[in-house]
C-alpha positions in Angstrom: -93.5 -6.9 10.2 -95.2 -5.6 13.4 -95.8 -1.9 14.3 -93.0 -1.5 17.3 -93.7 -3.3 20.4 -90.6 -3.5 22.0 -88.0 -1.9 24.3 -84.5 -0.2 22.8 -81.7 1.8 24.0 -78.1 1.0 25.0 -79.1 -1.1 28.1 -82.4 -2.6 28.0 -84.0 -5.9 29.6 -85.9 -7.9 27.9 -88.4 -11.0 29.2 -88.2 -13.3 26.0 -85.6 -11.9 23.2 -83.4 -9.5 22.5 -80.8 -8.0 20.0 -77.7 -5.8 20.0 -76.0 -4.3 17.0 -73.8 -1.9 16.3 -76.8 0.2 14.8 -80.3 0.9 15.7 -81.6 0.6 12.8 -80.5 -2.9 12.0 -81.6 -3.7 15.6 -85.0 -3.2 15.5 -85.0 -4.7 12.4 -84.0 -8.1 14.4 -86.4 -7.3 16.9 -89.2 -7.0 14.5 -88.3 -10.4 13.0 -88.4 -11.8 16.5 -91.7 -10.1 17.3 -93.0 -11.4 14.0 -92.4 -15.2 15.1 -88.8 -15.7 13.2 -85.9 -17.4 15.6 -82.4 -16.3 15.9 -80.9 -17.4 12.7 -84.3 -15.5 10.7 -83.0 -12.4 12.7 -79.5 -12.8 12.2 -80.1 -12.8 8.3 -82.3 -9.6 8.5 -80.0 -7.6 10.6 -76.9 -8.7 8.4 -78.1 -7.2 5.6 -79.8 -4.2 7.3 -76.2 -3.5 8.6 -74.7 -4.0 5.0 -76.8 -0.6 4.1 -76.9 1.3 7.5 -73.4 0.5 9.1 -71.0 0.8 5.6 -67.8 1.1 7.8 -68.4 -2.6 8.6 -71.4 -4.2 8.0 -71.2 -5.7 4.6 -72.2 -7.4 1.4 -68.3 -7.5 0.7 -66.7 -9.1 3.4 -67.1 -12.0 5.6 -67.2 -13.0 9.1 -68.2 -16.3 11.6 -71.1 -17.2 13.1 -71.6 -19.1 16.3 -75.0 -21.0 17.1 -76.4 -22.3 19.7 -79.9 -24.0 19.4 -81.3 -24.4 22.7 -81.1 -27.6 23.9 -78.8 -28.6 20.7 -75.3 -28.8 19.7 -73.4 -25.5 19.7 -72.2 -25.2 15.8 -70.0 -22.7 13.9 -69.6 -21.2 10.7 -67.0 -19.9 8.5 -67.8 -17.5 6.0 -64.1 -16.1 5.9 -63.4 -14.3 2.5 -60.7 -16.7 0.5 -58.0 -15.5 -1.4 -58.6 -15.3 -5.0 -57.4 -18.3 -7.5 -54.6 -16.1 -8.7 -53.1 -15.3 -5.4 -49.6 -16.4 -4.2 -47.6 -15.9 -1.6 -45.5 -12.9 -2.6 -48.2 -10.7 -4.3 -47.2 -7.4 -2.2 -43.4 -7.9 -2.3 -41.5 -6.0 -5.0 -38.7 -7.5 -7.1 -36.3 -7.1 -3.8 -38.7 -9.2 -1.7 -39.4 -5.8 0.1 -43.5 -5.0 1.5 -45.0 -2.5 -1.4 -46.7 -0.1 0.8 -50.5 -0.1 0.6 -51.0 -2.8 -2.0 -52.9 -5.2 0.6 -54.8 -2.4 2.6 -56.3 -0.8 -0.4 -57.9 -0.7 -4.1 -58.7 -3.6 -5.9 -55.7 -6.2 -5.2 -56.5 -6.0 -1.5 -59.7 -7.8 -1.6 -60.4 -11.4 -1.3 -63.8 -13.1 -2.6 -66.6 -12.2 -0.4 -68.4 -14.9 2.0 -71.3 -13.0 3.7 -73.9 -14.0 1.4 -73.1 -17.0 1.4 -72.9 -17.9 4.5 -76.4 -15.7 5.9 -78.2 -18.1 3.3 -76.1 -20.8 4.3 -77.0 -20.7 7.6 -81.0 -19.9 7.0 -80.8 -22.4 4.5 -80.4 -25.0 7.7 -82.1 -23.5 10.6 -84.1 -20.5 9.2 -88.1 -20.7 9.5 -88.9 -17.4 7.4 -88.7 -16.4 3.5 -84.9 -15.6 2.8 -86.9 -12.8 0.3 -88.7 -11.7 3.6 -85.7 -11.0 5.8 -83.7 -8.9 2.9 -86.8 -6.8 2.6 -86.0 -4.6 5.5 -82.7 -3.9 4.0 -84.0 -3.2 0.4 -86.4 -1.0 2.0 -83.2 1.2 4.2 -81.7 1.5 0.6 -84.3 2.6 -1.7 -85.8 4.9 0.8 -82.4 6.3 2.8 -82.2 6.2 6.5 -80.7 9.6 8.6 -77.3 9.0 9.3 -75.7 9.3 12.8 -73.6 12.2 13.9 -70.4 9.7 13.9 -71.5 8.3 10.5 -71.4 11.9 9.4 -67.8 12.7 10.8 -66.7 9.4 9.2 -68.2 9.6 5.8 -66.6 13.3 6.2 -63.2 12.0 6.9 -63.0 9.1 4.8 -64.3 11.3 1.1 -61.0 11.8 -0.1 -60.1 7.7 0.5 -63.1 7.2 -1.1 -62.4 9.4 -4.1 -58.7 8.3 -4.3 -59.7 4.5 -4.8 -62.7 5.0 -7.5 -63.4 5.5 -10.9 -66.3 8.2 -10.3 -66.6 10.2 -7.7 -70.1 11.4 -8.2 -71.4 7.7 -8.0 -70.0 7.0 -4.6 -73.2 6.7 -2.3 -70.8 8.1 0.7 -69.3 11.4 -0.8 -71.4 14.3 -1.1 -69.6 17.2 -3.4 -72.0 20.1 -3.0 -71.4 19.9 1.5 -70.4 17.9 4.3 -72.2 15.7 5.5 -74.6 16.1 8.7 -76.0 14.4 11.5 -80.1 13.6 10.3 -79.2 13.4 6.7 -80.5 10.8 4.3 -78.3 8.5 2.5 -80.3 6.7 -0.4 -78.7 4.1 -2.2 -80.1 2.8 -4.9 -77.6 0.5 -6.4 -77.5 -1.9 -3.4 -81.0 -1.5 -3.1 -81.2 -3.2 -6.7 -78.2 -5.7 -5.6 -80.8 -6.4 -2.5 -83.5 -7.2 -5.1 -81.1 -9.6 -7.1 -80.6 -11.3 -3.8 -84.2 -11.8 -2.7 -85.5 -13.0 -6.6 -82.2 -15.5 -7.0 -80.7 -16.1 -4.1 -77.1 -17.3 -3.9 -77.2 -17.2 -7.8 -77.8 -13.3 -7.1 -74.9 -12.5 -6.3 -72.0 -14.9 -7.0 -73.6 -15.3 -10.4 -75.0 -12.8 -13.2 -75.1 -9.5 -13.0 -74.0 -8.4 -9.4 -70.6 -11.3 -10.2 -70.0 -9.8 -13.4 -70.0 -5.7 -12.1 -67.7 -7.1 -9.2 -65.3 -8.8 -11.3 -65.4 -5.4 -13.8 -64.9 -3.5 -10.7 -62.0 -5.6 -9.8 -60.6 -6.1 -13.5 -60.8 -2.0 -13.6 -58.1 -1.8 -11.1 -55.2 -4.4 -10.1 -57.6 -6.7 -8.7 -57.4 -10.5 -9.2 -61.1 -11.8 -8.5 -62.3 -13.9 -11.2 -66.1 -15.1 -11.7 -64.5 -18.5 -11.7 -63.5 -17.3 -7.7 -67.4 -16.3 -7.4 -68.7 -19.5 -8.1 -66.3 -21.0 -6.6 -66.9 -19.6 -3.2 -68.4 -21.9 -0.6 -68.9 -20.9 3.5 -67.9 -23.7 6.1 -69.5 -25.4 9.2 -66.4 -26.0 11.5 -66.0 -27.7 14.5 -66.0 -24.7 17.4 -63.2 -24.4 20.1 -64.8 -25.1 23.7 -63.6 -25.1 26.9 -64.0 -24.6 30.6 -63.6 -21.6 33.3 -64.3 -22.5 36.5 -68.2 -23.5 36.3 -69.1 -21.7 33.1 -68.8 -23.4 29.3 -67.6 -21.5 26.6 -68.2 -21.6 22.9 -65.9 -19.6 20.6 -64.5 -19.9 16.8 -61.7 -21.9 15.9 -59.5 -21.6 12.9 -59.2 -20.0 10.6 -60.0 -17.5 13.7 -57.7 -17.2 16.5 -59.9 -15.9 18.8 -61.6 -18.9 20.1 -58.4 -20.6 20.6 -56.6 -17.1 22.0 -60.0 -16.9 24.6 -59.7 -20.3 25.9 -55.6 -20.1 27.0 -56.8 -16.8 28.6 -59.1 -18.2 30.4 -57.7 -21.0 31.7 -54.8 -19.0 32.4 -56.9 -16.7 34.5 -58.2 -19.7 37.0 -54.1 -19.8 38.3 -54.8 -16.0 39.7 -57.3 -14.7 42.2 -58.6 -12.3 39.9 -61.8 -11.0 42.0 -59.7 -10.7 44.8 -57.2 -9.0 42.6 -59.7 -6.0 41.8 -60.8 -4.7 38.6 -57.8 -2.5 36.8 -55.6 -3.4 39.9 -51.6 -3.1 39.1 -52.0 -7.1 40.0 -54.5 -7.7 37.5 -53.2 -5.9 34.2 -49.7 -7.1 35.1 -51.0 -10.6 35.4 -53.3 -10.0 31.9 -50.5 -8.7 30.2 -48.0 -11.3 31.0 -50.4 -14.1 29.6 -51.3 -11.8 26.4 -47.4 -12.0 25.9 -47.8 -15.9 25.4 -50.8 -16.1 24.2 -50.6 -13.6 20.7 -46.6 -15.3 20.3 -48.3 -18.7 19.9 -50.9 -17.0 17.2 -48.0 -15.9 15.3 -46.9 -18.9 14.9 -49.1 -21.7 14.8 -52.4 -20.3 13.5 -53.9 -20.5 10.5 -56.5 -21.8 7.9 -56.7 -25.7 9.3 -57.5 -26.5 5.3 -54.1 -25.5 4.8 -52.3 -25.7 7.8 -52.1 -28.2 10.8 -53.4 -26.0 13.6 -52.3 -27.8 17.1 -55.6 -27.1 18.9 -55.0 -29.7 21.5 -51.6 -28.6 22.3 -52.4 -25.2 22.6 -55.1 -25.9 24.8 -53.3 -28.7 27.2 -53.7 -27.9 31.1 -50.1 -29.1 31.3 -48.5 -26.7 28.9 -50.9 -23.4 30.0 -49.7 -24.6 33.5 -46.4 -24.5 32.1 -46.5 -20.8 30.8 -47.9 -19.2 33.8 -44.6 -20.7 36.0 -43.0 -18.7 34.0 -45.1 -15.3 34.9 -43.3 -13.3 37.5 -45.8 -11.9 39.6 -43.8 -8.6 40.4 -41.7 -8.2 36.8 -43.0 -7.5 33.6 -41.5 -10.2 30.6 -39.6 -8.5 28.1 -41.6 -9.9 24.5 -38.5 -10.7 23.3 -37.7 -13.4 25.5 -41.5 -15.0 25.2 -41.4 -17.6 22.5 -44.5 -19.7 21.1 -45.3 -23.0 21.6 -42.2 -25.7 20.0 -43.9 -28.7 18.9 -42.5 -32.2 18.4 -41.2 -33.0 15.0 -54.3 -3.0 13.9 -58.5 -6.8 11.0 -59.7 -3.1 12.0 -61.2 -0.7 14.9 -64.4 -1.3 12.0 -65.2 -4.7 12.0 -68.9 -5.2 13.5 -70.2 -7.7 16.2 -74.1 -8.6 17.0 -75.5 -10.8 19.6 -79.1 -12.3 19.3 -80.9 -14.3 21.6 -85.0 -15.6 20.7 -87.7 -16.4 22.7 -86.9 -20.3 22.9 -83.6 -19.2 24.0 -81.6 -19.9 20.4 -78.5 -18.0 20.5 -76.6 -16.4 17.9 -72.9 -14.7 17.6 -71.5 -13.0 14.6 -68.3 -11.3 14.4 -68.0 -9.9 10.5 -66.3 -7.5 8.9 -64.6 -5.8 5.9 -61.4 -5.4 7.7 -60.2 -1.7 8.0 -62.6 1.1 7.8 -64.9 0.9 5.0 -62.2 -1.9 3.8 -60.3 -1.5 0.4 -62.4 1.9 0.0 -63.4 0.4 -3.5 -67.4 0.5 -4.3 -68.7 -2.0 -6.9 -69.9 0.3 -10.0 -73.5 0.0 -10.4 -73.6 -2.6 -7.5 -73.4 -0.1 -4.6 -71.5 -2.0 -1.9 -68.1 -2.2 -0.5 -65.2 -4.6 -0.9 -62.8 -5.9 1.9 -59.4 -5.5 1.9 -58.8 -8.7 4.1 -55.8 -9.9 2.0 -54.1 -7.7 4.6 -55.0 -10.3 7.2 -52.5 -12.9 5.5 -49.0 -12.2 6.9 -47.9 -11.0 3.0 -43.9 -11.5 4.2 -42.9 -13.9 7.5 -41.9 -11.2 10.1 -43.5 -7.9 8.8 -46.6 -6.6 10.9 -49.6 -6.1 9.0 -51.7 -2.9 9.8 -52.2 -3.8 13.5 -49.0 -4.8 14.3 -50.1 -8.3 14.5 -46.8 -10.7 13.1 -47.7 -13.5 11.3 -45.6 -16.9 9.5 -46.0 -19.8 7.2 -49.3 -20.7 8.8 -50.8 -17.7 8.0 -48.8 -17.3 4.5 -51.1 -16.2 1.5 -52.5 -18.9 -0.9 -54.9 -19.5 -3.5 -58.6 -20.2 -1.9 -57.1 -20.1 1.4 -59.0 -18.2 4.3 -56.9 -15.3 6.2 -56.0 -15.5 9.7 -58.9 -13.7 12.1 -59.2 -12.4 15.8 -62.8 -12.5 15.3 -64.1 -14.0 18.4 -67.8 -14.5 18.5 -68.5 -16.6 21.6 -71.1 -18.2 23.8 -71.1 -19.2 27.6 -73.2 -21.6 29.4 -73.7 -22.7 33.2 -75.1 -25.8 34.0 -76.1 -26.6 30.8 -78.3 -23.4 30.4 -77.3 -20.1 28.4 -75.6 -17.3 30.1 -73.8 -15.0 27.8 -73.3 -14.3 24.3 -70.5 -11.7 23.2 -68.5 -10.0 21.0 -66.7 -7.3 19.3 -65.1 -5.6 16.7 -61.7 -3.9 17.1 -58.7 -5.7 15.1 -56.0 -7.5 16.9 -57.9 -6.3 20.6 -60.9 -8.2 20.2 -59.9 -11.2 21.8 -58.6 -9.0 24.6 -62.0 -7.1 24.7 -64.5 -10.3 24.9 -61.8 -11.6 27.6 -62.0 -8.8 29.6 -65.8 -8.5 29.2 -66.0 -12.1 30.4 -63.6 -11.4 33.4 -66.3 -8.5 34.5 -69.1 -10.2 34.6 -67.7 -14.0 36.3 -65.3 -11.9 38.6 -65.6 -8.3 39.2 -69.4 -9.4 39.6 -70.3 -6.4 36.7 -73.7 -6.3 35.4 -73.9 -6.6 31.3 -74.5 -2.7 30.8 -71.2 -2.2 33.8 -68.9 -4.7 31.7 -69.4 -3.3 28.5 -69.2 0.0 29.4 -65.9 -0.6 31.6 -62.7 1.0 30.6 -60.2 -2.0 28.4 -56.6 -2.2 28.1 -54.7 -3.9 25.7 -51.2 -6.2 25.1 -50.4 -8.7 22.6 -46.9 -9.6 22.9 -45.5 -6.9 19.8 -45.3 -4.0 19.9 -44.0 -4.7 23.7 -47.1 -2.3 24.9 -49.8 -2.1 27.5 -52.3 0.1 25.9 -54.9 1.7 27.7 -57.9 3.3 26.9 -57.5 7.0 27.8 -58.8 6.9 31.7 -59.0 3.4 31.8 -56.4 3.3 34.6 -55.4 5.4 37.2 -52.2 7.6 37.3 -51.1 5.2 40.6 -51.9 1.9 38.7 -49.7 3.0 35.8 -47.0 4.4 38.1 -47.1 0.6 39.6 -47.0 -0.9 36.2 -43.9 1.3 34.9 -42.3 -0.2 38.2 -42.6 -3.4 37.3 -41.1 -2.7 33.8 -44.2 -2.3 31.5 -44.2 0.4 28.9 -47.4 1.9 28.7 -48.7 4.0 25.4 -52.6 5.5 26.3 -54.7 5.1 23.6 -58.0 5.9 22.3 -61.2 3.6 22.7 -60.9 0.0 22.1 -63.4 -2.1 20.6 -67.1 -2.1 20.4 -69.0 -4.9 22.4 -72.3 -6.2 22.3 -73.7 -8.8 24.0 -76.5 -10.3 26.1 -76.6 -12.1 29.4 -79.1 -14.1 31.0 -79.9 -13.0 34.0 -80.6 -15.1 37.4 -84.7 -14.6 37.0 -84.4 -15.5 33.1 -84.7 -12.2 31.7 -82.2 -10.9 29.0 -79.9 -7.7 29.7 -79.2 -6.5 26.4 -76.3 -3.8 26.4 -75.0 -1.7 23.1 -71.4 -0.4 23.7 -71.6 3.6 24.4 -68.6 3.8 22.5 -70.1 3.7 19.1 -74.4 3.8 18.1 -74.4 1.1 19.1 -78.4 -0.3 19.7 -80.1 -3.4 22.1 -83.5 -3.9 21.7 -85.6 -6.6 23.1 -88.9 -7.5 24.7 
């Protein structure tokens, strides 16, 4: 790799290429491969697994995630590498004998994970479009592991406030790389890890075969055999990421590119959007009563159709077209009152004819030939099930949580859920992951993303919204304050500050309820700007990191 010859901070502009994580370490990594004369995809691999050792909360060996590509001057295309649910799942795995939600089963320990997708589908995805060694773009990662990196001062204060989670859920306390027993942790110390650093080094020498195969498979399924977990190495070898068809669709003169099912985010962004082009949003204002009343009320409809017609299409008939029709989103904004807030209870989804967490992790990468690449991935909650493979070093997901585990019952963000999303064996959970990419005239202009559970589609909608029409720059829309709705719990939610004591007096007039809460989401993304050059921008809410050149 080169000696650094690039620009990084939370906003930076870039002449050629550029990369934003949700760590700096991870991005310079990206920029390095870039510098070095590797394309998106090369830098997306080498950043993913940099993040799997610097950014544990999220960043992962043990989870999953989508990818969205866009080759420049090629067909946008899309990737699935979902976690599935284990062979021996079924649909009432966290009901007791009364048909009654066991508390905690599905969020964490062993039974809450589901079989892991991310390596698969980062050598997938490089085995199709990557131009450097696979072995060459772990190496950065291998390196963060067996030589430590300092932590941040939010790392710290998580790591700190997670311990006892961590010790709760694991066999040995003194072999979790995340609790340290003499002190707390500080800002600036070094966290070595030297299992995952040998679970790297499987990876780079076999591959695929490194990790869903011999020894790292066979501590994963001891790990989960250990506890109540149901992961077999049959489920390991088993496991296959997906190219899927993305969701695209128009708003006003731009393009956009986002994930389809088994996400609901590309679908969720698209009736937004469309939505949106019935109001005069710029004329609106940004955070005007007008314009969260008028978000809100199509949030309503929007997270009521999720509940009940999304799913894993390999399972489920997913009725993208119908969801999508101008004539039916026409339909649903006639019934928006511009001056009276809907009561959820009265908003029903679509009748047809006959909290994932705050800690998933988003990156945005852009080369210099203009390939783009978004990746939404995650382990679900917080440093997921809280379990660490023995000997292997990593974290597994407790996704399983994303299935709706009883028709009705919210899972841990409130989201509601049916038969579409009911578990399964080998079935993908439902997702809010939204990775997307925009174009104008045929050229690219944004890609974006975030972490943050059941707000992220709210979050890259909003970020959209204030760059097309409240004219924001990248760094300005990032930064901006979000709010929040998704049809139940019947709540606006606000980040604290994000609106004015007047705006929320006008809301509460016309019937909203309005809870404040803390921040929301964590975006990163790039945008092209009129002279060519990239505006890379890392969301102050978190470390996150842009660098480019």
């Amino acid at each position: 790799m080169p000696t650094k010859d690039y620009s990084e901070g939370k906003s930076v502009v870039g002449n050629q290429a550029m990369v934003v994580s949700a760590h700096h370490e991870a991005s310079r990594v990206g920029a390095e491969v870039l510098k070095a004369g590797g394309n998106a995809i090369d830098a997306m691999v080498a950043v993913h697994f940099a993040l799997a050792v610097v950014y544990p909360a999220a960043g992962n060996l043990g989870g999953g995630g989508f990818m969205m590509y866009r080759p420049e001057g090629g067909e946008v295309v899309s990737l699935d590498f979902r976690e599935k649910a284990p062979l021996a799942a079924y649909e009432e795995m966290y009901q007791d004998e009364n048909g009654e939600i066991i508390d905690g089963l599905s969020t964490a320990g062993p039974m809450a994970s589901g079989v892991p997708g991310s390596v698969d589908g980062m050598i997938r995805a490089h085995k199709r479009f990557g131009t450097m060694p696979l072995k060459d773009l772990i190496e950065p990662a291998y390196q963060l592991a067996k030589r430590g990196f300092a932590i941040t001062a939010q790392q710290a204060d998580n790591y700190n406030g997670t311990k006892q989670r961590f010790i709760d859920n694991n066999r040995d306390s003194t072999a979790i790389p995340l609790v340290r027993l003499d002190r707390l942790w500080q800002e600036g110390d070094v966290l070595k890890q030297k299992d995952l650093a040998a679970t790297l080094k499987r990876i780079q020498k076999l591959g695929w075969e490194g990790f869903y195969k011999g020894k790292t498979a066979e501590l994963l399924v001891a790990e989960m055999q250990s506890g109540n977990g149901i992961i077999s190495m049959e489920d390991m070898e088993r496991y296959e990421s997906k190219w899927r068809t993305p969701v695209s669709g128009k708003y006003h003169d731009v393009t956009v590119y986002s994930m389809g099912p088994p996400s609901s985010g590309g679908i969720a962004l698209i009736q937004l959007l469309r939505m949106s082009e019935y109001f005069p949003l710029e004329s609106y204002g940004f955070h005007s009563p007008e314009t969260v009343h008028v978000m809100t009320e199509m949030e309503r409809r929007v997270y009521a159709d999720r509940a009940k017609h999304l799913g894993d299409e390999d399972f489920w008939e997913v009725p993208r077209k119908e969801l999508m029709d101008e004539d039916y989103l026409a339909g649903r904004v006639s019934e928006i009152d511009l001056g009276e807030a809907t009561d959820s209870n009265e908003v029903e989804a679509m009748e047809l004819a006959g909290q994932e967490s705050e800690e998933t992790t988003h990156y945005s990468i852009v080369d210099k030939d203009g390939n783009a690449v978004s990746v939404t991935t995650t382990i679900n909650s917080g440093y997921g099930s809280k379990v660490f493979v023995t000997g292997a070093g990593f974290l597994m997901n407790n996704e399983m949580d994303d299935f709706s585990s009883k028709p009705g019952v919210p899972n841990l963000y409130g989201l509601l859920g049916g038969k579409a999303n009911a578990i399964e064996a080998e079935k993908r959970m439902l997702s809010a992951m939204t990775p997307t990419i925009l174009e104008r005239d045929g050229k690219l202009l944004m890609v974006v993303g975030t972490p943050g559970g059941s707000t992220i589609i709210t979050s890259v909608y909003q970020t959209i919204l204030n760059v097309l029409d409240h004219k924001m720059t990248m760094t300005e829309a990032v930064s901006a304050g979000r709010v929040h709705s998704q049809w139940k719990p019947d709540f606006i939610f606000p980040e604290e500050g994000a609106l004015d004591s007047a705006v929320i007096m006008a809301l509460e007039k016309m019937g909203h309820a309005i809870k404040v809460r803390g921040t929301i989401g964590r975006v990163d993304a790039i945008l092209v700007q009129p002279d060519g050059k990239l505006e890379g921008a890392g969301d102050p809410r978190g470390d996150d990191w842009a660098a480019g050149y």
